[in-house]
FILO-534932 format. One record per residue (C-alpha): residue number from 1; x, y, z. Coordinates in steps of 0.5 Angstrom, whole numbers. Each point is the difference from the previous one (the first is absolute). Example, Ala and Ser with C-alpha at 12.3 -4.5 7.8 and 13.67 -1.06 7.14 Angstrom:
BEGIN
1, 25, -9, 16
2, 2, 7, -2
# end
This chain:
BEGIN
1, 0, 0, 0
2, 6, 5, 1
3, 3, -1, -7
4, -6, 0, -3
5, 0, 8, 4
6, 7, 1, -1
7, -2, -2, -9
8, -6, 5, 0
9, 4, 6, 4
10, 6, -1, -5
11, -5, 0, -6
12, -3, 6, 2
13, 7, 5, 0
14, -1, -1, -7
15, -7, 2, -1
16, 1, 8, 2
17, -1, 5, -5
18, 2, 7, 1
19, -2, 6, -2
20, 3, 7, -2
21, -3, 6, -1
22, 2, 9, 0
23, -4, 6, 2
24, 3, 5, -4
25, -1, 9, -2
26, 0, -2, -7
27, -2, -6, -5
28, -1, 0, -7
29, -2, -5, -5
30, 6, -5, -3
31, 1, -2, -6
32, 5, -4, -5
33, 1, 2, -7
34, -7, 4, 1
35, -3, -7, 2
36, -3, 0, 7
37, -1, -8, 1
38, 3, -6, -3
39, 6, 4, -4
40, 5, -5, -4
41, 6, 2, -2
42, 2, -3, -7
43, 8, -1, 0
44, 3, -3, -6
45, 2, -6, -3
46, 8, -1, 1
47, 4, -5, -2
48, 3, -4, 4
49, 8, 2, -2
50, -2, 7, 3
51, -1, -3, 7
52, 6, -6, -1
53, 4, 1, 7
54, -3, 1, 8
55, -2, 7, 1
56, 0, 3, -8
57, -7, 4, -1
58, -3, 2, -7
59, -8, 3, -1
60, -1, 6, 3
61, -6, 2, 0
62, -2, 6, 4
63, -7, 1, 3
64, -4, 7, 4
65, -2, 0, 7
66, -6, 6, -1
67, -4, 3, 6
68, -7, 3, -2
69, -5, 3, 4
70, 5, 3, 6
71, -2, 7, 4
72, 4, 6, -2
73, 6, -1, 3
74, 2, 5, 5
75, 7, -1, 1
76, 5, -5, -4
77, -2, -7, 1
78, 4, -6, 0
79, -3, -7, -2
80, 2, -6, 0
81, -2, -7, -4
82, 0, -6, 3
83, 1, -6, -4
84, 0, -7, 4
85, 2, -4, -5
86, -3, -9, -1
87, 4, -5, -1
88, 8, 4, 2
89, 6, -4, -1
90, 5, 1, 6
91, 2, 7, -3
92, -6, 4, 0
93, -1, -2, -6
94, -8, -3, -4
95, 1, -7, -1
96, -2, -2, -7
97, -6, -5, 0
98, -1, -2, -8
99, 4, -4, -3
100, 6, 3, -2
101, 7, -3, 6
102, 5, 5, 3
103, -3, 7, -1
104, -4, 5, 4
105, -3, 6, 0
106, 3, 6, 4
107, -3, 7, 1
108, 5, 6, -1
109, -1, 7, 1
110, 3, 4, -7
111, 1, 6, 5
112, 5, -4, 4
113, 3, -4, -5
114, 4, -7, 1
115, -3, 0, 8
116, -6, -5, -1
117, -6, 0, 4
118, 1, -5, 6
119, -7, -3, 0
120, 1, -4, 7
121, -4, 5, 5
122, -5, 4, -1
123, 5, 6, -1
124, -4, 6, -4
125, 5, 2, -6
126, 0, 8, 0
127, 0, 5, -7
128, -8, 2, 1
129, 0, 8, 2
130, -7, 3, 0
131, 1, 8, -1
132, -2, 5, 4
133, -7, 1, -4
134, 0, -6, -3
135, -5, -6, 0
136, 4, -5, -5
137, 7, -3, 0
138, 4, -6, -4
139, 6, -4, 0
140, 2, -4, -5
141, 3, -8, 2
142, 3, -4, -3
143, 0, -9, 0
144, 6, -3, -4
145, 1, -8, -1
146, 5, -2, 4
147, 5, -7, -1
148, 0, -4, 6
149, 4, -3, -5
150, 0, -4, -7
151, -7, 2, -2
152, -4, -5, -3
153, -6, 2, -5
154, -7, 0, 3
155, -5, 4, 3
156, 2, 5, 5
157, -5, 3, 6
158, -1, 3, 5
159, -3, 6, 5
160, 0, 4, 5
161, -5, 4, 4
162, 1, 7, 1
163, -2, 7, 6
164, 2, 6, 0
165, 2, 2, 7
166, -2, 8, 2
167, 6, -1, 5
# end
């Protein structure tokens, strides 16, 4: 009888979900690429020559963060976007969930170049600035393939989930 106790304890450590929120002066309406839900950014197709070693990238394909529908600005607003990425290999990087082997997906920002983003926390990218007076903002990201490896031909998928964070 105790086991069975101790099981149903230990069972229920897992079974926790937590959740997560912000009060904020200023909201806005977020969108990628002008798209307000389900955005897909479609990268092009690559050779594998181009991605042959650990650690090559090829495909840049850069999207836009928008924000809309923001009250006036009164004083110069940082705001950041969250991404929090699925499926991440160990470094940070969107692990590949199609069919090609020994790539990923890495995000960068252009502004800030060869420093990618490091998807492993719930750390918010910077470079979204609402003006003084202003009720909309923009930046642009990018995503590129990123061996892990000798690539293989194939499919490549994967996602993020994506915030601002007014903080």
């Amino acid at each position: 009888m105790l086991v069975g106790l101790l099981t149903s304890t230990v069972a229920l450590a897992d079974n926790t979900i937590k959740f997560q929120g912000e009060i904020a002066d200023q909201t806005c309406d977020i969108s990628i690429n002008g798209n307000g839900s389900s955005p897909l950014i479609l990268l092009p197709t690559v050779a594998t020559t181009a991605l042959s070693g650990s650690g090559e990238t090829a495909g840049q394909t850069p999207f836009t963060v928008g924000l809309t529908g923001c009250q006036n600005a009164v004083s110069a607003t940082s705001i950041k976007t969250v991404f929090v990425g699925n499926n991440l290999t160990a470094n940070g990087r969107i692990g590949n969930t199609g069919t090609a082997s020994n790539v990923s997906l890495r995000l960068v920002d252009p502004a800030v170049p060869g420093t990618p983003l490091d998807l492993t926390g719930q750390v918010g990218a910077a470079g979204l600035s609402l003006a003084v007076g202003e009720s909309s903002a923009a930046h642009d990201f990018a995503v590129e393939y990123y061996a892990e490896g000798a690539a293989t031909p194939g499919s490549v998928l994967g996602s993020v989930q994506y915030a601002v964070s007014y903080q």
